[in-house]
C-alpha positions in Angstrom: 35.7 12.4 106.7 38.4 11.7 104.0 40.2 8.6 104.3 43.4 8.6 106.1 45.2 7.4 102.7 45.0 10.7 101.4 47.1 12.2 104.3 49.9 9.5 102.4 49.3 11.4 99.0 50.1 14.2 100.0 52.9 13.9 102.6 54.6 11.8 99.7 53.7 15.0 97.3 55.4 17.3 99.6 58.1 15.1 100.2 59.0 14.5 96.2 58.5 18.5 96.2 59.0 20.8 99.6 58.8 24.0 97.6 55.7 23.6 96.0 52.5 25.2 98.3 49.5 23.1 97.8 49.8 20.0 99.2 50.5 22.1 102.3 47.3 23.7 101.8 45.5 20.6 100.4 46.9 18.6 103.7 45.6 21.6 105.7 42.4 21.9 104.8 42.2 17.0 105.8 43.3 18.5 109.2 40.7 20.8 109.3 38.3 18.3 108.4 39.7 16.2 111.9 39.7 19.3 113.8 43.2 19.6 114.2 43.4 23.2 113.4 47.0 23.6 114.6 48.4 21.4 112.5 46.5 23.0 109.6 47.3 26.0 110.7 51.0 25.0 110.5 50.6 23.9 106.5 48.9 26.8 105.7 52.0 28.9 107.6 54.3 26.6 105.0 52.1 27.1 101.9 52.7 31.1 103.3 56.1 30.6 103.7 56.5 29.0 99.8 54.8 30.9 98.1 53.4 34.4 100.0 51.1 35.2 97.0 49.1 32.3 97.2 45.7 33.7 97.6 44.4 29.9 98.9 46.9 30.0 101.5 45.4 32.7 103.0 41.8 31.9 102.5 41.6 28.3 103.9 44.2 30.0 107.1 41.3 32.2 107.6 38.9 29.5 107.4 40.8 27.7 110.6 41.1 31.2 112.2 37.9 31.3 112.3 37.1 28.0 113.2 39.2 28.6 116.3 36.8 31.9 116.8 40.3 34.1 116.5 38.2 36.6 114.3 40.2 39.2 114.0 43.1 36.9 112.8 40.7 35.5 110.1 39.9 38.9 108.7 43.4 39.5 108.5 43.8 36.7 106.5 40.4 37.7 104.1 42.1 41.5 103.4 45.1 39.6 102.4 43.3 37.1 99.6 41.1 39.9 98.7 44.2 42.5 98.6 46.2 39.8 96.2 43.1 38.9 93.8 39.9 41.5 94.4 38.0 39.5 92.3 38.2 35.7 94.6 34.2 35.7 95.9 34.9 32.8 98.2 37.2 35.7 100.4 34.2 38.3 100.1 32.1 35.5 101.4 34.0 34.4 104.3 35.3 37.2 105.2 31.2 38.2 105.4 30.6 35.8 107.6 33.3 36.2 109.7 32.0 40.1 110.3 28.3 38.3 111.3 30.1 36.2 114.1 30.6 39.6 115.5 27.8 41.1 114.9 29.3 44.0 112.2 26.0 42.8 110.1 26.3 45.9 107.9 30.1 45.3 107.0 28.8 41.4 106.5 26.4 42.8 103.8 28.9 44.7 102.3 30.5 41.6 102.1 27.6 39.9 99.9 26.7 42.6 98.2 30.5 42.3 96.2 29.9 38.6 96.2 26.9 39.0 94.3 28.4 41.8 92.2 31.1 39.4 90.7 29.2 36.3 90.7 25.4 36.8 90.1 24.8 33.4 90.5 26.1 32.8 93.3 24.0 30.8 95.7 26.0 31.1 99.2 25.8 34.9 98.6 22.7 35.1 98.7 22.0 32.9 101.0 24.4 34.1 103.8 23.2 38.0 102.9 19.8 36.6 103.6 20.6 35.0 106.6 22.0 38.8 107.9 18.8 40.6 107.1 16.7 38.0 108.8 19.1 39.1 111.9 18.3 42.8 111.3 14.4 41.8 110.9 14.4 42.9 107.7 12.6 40.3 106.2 11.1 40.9 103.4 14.5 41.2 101.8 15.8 38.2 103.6 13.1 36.2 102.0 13.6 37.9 98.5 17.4 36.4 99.0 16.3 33.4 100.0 14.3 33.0 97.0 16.7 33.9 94.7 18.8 30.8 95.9 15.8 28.6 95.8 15.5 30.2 91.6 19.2 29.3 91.1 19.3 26.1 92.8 16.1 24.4 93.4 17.3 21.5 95.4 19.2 23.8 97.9 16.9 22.6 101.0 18.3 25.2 103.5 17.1 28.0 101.8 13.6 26.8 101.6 13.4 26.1 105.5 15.3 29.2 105.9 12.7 31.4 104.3 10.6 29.5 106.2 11.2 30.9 109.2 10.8 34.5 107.8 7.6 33.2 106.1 6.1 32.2 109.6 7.4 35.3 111.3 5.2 37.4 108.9 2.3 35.2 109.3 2.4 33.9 105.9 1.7 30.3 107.1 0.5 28.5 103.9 3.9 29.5 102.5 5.9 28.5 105.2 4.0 25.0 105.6 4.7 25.1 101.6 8.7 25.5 102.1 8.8 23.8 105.0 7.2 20.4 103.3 9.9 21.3 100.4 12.9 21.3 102.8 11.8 18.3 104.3 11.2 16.3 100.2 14.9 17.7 99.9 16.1 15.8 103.2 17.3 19.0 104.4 19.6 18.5 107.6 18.0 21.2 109.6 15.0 18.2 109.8 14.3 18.8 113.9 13.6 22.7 113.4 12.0 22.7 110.6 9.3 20.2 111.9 8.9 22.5 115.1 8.5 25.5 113.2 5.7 23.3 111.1 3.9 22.5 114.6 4.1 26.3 115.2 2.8 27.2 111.9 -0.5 24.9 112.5 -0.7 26.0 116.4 -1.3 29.8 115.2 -3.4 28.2 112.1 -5.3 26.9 115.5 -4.9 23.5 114.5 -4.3 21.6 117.0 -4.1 17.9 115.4 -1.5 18.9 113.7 0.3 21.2 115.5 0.9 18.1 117.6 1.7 16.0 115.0 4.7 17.9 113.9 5.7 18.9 117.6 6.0 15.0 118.7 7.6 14.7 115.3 10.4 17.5 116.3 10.8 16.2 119.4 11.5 12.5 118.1 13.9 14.2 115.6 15.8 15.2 118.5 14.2 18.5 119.5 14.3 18.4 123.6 14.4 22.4 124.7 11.6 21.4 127.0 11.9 25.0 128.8 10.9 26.7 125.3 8.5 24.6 124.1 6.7 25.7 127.3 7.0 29.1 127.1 6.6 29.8 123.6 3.7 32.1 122.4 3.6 30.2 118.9 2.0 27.4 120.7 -0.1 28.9 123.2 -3.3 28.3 120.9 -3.0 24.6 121.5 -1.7 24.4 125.3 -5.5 23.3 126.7 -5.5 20.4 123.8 -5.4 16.7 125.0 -2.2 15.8 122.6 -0.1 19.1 123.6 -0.8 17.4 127.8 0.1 13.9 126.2 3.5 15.4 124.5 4.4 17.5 127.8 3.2 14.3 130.4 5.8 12.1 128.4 9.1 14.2 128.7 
């Protein structure tokens, strides 16, 4: 959260200066970081106003659009930056993900694939592109995406307990366990998944021990979707063991 002093910065920037746009945008974007997307909303319409070529303006609007799950609005906003300067990758991105929240996974890739073409190195690229094949079950490329990432940034801990996932879904579960136990070195946020996913690695590994281990672990991290943990296949392999009964008998 930024400290309310900054607010002070900039309102006394904008009031030295009213015609200049970006400490309307900058001031926008501390709203958006309260959640008070109208009011950002309302500097970005000012930063607009000022200056109407202001590919920023337009990007961090779409950002609250979207935030505010007014889609459409958002990719408005995306064409825009991308119409004034084809060559910002931070609208291509967006503007991809945006087209995922409604499930237009092949205009998303699209998206990614330009992304990529300006900036090779680009680690959100690939990672959001990989994220939209793992949607469309094509994982094999998901995981070559997610790898990439991983080669250009080797502390990025998402993308190891992302490919993870894709790892244990083709029954690859040395390499999962591998990424998974990376992700959690990196203190990777995701912690309470990626442990489950670890117990259903070891449960299909028919390892009960610990496949219990990491389940209780999840669980303590804050996992508590009781309903799946009953019905999930991944786990049937250690149902009749005395820890699973002990883990379910304590919920």
């Amino acid at each position: 959260m930024y400290p309310d002093h900054t607010f002070v910065d900039y309102n006394k920037a904008i009031e030295l200066d009213p015609t200049y746009a970006t400490p309307h945008i900058s001031r926008g974007d501390l709203f958006v970081d309260k959640k008070l997307y109208d009011q950002a909303i309302q500097d970005q319409n000012q930063a607009i106003e000022l200056d109407p070529k202001n590919v920023f303006a337009y990007t961090h609007r779409g950002i609250v659009y979207a935030k505010k799950k007014l889609y459409d609005r958002a990719i408005e906003d995306y064409n825009k930056a991308i119409e004034l300067d084809p060559k910002y990758v931070m609208a291509h991105i967006y503007r991809g993900n945006v087209f995922v929240k409604k499930e237009l996974y092949d205009q998303a890739i699209k998206g990614y694939n330009k992304a990529i073409e300006l900036d090779p190195r680009n680690v959100i690229a690939y990672t959001d592109r990989g994220i939209v094949f793992a949607k469309k079950k094509l994982y094999d490329q998901a995981i070559e995406d997610y790898n990439k990432a991983i080669e250009l940034d080797s502390k990025y801990a998402f993308a190891y307990s992302a490919v993870a996932i894709c790892t244990l879904i083709k029954k690859l579960y040395d390499q999962a366990i591998k990424d998974q136990n990376k992700a959690i070195e990196l203190g990777s946020e995701d912690s309470w998944w990626i442990y489950y996913n670890k117990a259903c690695c070891y449960s299909m590994m028919s390892n009960s021990t610990e496949a219990c281990k990491w389940l209780k672990t999840a669980i303590e991290k804050g996992y508590d979707d009781w309903n799946h943990i009953k019905s999930d296949k991944d786990l049937d392999s250690i149902r009749g063991s005395a820890c699973y009964k002990k883990i379910m008998a304590g919920k």
